[in-house]
N, C-alpha and C positions, 0 to 999 in steps of 0.2 A: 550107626553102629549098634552091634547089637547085644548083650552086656558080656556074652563072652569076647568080645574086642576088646574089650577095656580092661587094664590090670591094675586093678584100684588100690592105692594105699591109704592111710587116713594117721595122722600124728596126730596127737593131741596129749591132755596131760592129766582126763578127769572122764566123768560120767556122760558129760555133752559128746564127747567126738565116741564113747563105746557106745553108745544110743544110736549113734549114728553109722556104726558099721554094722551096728543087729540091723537098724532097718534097710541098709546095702544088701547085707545077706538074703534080710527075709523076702526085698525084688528081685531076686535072680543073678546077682551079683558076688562075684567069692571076694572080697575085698581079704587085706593083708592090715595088720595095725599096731603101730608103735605106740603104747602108752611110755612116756617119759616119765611118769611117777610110780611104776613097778617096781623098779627098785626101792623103791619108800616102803612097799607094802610090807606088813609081816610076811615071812614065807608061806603061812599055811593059805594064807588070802592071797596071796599071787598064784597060787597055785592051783586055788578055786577059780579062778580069774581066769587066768590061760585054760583051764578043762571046760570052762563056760563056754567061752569062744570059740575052742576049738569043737564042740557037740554041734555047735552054727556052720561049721567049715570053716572057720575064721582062724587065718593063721596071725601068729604074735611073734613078734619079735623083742627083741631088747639091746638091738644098738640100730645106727643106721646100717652099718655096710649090708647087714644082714637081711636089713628093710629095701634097703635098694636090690640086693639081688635078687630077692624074691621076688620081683616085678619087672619084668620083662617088658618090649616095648608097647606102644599106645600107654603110656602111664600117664594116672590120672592122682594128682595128691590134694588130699585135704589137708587143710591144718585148721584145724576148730580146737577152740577153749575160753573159756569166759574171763580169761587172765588176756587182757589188753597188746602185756610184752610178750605174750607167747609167741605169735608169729614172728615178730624181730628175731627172739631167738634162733626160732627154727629155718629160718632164710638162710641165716648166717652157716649152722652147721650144715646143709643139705645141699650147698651151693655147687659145691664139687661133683656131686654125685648128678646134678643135673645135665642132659642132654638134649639138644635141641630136638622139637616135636612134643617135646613134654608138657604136662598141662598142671597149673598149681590153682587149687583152690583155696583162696585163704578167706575163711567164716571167721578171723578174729578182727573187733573192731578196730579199725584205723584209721588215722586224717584223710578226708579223699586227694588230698596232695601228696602227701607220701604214697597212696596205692595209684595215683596216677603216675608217678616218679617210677613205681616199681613197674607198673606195666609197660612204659617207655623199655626202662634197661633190661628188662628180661627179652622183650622183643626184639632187641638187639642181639640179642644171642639165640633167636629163634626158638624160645619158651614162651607157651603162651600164662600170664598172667591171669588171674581175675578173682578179684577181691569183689567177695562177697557178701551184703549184709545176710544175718543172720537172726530173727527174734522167734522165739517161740520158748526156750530154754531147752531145756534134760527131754521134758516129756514130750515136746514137737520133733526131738531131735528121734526118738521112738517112734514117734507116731504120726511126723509129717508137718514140716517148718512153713513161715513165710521167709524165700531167699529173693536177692535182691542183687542179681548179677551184675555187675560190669566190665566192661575189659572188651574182647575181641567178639563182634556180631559171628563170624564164622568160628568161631570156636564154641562158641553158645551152642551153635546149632549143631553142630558134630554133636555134643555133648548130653542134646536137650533133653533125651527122655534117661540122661542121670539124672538131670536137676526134677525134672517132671516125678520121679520116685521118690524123691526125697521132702518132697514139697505135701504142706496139707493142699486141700480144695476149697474154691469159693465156687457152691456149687458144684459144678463138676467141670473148672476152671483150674489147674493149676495154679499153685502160687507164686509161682517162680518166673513170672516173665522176664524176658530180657531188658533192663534199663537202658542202660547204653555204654558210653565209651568211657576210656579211662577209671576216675574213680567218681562215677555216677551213683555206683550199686555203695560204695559207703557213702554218700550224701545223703540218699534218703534212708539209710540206716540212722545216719544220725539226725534226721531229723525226725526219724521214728520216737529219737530215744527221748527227742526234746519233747514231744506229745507226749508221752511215758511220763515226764518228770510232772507235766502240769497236772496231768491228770491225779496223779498219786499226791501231788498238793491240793488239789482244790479237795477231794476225799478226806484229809485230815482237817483240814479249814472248816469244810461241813459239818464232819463230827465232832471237832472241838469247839463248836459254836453250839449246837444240840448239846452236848454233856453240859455246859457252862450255864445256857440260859434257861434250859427245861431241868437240867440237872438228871441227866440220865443216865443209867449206867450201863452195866458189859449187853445183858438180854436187852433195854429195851432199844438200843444202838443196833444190835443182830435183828431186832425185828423189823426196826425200818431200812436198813442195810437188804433184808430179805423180801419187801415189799418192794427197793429199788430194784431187783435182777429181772422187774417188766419193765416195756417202753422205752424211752430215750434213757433211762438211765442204767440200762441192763450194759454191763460190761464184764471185761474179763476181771480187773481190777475191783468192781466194785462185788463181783462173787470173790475174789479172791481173799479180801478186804474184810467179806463177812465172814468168811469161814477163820479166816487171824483172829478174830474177833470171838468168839466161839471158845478158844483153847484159853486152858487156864494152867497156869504155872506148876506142875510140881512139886517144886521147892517151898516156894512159897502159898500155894493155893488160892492165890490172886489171877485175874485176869492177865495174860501174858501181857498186853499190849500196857500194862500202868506198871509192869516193874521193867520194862525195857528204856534204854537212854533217848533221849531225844538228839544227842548227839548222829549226827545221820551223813555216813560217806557218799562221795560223786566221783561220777568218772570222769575222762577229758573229755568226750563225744560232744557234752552241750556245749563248754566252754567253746569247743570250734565252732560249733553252731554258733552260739554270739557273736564270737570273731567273722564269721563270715558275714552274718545281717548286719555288721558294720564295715564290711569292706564293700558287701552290695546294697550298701543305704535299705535297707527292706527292717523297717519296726516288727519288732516282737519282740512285747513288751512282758506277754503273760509268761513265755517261756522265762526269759533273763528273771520275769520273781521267783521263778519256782527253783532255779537252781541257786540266785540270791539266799535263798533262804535255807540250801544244804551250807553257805557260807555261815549265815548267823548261825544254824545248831551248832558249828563248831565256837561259837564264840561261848561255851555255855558257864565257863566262871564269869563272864562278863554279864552275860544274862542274869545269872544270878544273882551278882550283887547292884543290879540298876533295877533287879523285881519292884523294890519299893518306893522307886524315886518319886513315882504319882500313883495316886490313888483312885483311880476309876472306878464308879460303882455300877456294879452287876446289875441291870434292870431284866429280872426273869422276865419269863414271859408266863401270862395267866393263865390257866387251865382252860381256862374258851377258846383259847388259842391259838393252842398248841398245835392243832392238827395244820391250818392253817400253816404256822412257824414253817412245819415239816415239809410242804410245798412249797413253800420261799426256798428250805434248802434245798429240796430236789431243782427248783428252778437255776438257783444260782450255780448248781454243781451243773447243770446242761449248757449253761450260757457260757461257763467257763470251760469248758469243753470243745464249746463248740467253737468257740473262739483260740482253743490249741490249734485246731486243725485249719482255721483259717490263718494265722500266722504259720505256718509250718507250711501248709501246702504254696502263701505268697512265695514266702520266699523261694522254696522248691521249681515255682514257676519260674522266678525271675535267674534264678540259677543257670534252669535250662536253658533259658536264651542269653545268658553271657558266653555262658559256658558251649553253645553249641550244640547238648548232648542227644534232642531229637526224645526225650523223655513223652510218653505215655501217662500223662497224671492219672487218668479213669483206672490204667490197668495196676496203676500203683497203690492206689486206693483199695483194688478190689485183693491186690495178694497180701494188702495189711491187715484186709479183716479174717483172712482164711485163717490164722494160726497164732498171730503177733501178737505181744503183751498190749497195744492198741486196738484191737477187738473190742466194737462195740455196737452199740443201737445208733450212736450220733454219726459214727465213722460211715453208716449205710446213707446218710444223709450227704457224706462226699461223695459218694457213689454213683446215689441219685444226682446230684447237681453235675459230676461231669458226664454222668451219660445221656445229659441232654441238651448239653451241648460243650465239645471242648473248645470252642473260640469265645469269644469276648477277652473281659475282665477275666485279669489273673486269682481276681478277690472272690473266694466263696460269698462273701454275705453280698456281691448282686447277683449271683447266680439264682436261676429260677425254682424256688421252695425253700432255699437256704436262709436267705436273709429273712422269709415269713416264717422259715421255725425259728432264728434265733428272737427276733421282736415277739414271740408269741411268750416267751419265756421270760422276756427283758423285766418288764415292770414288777413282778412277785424276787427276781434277782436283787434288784434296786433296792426293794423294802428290806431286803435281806439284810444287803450292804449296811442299808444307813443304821437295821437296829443294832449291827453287830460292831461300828462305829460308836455311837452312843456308849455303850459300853465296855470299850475301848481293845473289843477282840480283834486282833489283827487277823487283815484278811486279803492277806497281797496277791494272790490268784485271782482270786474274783474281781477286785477293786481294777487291776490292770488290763484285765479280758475287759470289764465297762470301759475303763480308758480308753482302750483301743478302735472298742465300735463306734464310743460316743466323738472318736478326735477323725474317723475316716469316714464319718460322713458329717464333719464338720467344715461348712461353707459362707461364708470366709472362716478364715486361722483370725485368732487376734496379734498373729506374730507381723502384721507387718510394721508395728514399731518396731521389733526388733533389726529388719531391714534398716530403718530410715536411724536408729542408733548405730549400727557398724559404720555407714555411710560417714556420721558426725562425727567418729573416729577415727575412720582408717580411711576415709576416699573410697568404699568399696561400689558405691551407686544403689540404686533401686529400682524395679519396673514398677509401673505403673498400671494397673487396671482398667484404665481410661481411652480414649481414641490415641493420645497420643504413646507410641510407638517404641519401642527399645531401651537402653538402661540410662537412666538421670543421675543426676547428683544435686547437693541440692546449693543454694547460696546462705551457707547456714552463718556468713561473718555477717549480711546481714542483720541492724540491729531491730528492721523493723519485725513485726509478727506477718508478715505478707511477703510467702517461702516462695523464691522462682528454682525451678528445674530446667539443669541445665543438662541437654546430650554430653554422654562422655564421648 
């Protein structure tokens, strides 16, 4: 279709979804747009507001009926906003005004169980659904997102060179390829968001171990912040990170970043993540610390009055080095990194093949780096590893170059860890990313007491690693020390 086919509307309730009808506009697109928070505005600012859009072509509305008549048929709806309830909302009010052939885009995040719920029942009524992940914020939503569609393969492709305008480029790749069915397109949004989390932890872990044991403050943190935006440590977060880091308060003429609360909110997105690598047995260890530990900031009167329960002492580190220090922490910050994206991407495998949904991991990788708050130098490293080959192992670290860039990094990580232990900084990104490499290519487990203790319990049995064959039990009433296994 060709964009005069399309009569595009876009709800939203803020700057993400008007971002996103300027950049409608400025492909060839007359889109129509309901901001739900105009009426909030002062007058004189809604009134700049409407004359802005309207100088784009961009017609405004202020209720629905008005919004739906403006849009004739092929109607195509967005609903974007970084408020989670938003699209709940707006389901409920628009549901009347829908007719079949209609197409709804919803970029607000949601459970992939409810957008698969929703793409069922709409389908029933012959609307196509598709819930779409969305990262990049305000200014990808201007200038060109990573979208992460799923729902209907034929309606994708009616649609693709919307989604293809709207998308930044990897290369000269679209971002936006097709995921798959149901609610595909929010799973890997949320497992976008659980990289997001790690990474923005292991970055404060880093620098709060440099400030502590070099004793550094706002410049000499921005210089090595500004020496990291080469190589594996170059990301969007950690420019982003520096430049935070740079501004100074105001008010108080302090560093913004040391009169800010450490008090730190979270959304639901990872919590489902957890919940789901425990309904598909899939470990990720590093993600569950990173949003573990938006749980303790809120513990922060508690925090406070256990600061002094022990007394660790600070062993700086000596001026010889330091420079050294500084590569331990760039190492430790790649190891844990690199170790987000191998937890995020198992499980995303294993998903895919419960779930059916026929998922592209290479092409997923590659629409995460064009635009996403995951953007980075390590993420080219998933890139690399499934573009040469997508069969084997589900696990990044056997894939070929992966697992020799994370070992290359491992041992200066390690010394990291232990000095930042010693001195009692906590460091549960890092510490859990090592956990994880060091327990999945750990051959034997020492869990199989744990096996032969259920059994002396509960009758539950145990295999055997031996010639002989299937699950035993053992004769534990037995009072000699010489244990016979018996076939259950």
């Amino acid at each position: 279709m060709s964009p005069e086919e399309y009569n595009i509307g876009v709800l939203t309730d803020g700057d993400i979804g008007t971002n996103l009808t300027y950049r409608l506009a400025s492909s060839g697109y007359t889109p129509t747009i309901f901001n739900t928070n105009i009426i909030n505005m002062e007058r004189s600012r809604g009134q700049r507001y409407v004359s802005e859009l309207e100088r784009m072509g961009i017609d405004t509305c202020l209720d629905y009926d008005s919004f739906f008549l403006s849009l004739k048929e092929n109607r195509v709806i967005f609903i974007i906003s970084n408020n989670q309830l938003f699209s709940k909302e707006i389901l409920k009010e628009i549901d009347k005004h829908l007719d079949s052939t209609d197409i709804i885009i919803d970029m607000c995040d949601c459970n992939y169980d409810v957008a698969t719920k929703r793409c069922d029942a709409y389908k029933s009524r012959g609307v196509s659904y598709m819930a779409t992940g969305f990262s990049g914020g305000e200014y990808a939503a201007l200038h060109g997102a990573s979208l992460m569609p799923g729902g209907s393969l034929e309606t994708y492709n009616n649609i693709r060179p919307l989604f293809e305008a709207l998308s930044a480029k990897y290369g000269t790749t679209p971002c936006c390829d097709y995921i798959g069915p149901d609610g595909s397109g929010m799973y890997v949004k949320m497992i976008h968001n659980g990289i997001e989390y790690v990474m923005m932890q292991v970055i404060c872990e880093v620098i709060g171990a440099l400030k502590k044991l070099l004793g550094y403050g706002q410049e000499d943190i921005c210089d090595i912040l500004r020496e990291w935006e080469t190589g594996d440590t170059d990301s969007y977060l950690i420019d982003l990170s520096r430049y935070i880091y740079s501004k100074i308060d105001a008010h108080t003429n302090k560093p913004i970043v040391d009169i800010t609360s450490d008090k730190v909110e979270y959304s639901q997105s990872v919590k489902w993540l957890c919940a789901s690598a425990l309904d598909l047995s899939v470990p990720v260890p590093t993600i569950h610390a990173s949003i573990e530990q938006r749980f303790f900031s809120g513990m922060k009167n508690e925090r406070i009055g256990a600061s002094n329960l022990f007394k660790t002492p600070i062993i700086p580190v000596r001026e010889v080095e330091r420079d050294s220090f500084i590569e331990m922490a760039r190492a430790a910050y790649c190891v844990t990194g690199l170790c987000a994206y191998m937890e995020g991407f198992a499980l995303l495998s294993r998903a895919n093949e419960v779930y059916m949904w026929k998922m592209n991991l290479n092409s997923i990788a590659q629409m995460l780096e064009g635009s996403s708050f995951i953007k980075s130098r390590l993420l080219r490293h998933v890139i690399d590893a499934y573009g040469k080959s997508e069969k084997g192992s589900s696990n990044l670290l056997k894939k070929s170059g992966y697992g020799a860039t994370v070992n290359r990094y491992l041992p200066h990580a390690r010394i990291f860890a232990n000095i930042c232990i010693e001195s009692g900084i906590a460091m549960p990104a890092l510490l859990s990313a090592l956990t994880y490499i060091d327990t999945y290519r750990l051959s034997p487990m020492p869990s199989g007491l744990i096996s032969l203790i259920r059994d002396h319990i509960e009758n539950t049995g145990y295999v055997r690693n031996d010639e002989m064959l299937g699950v035993y039990t053992a004769d534990w009433e037995n009072p000699d020390d010489i244990i016979k296994s018996f076939k259950k």
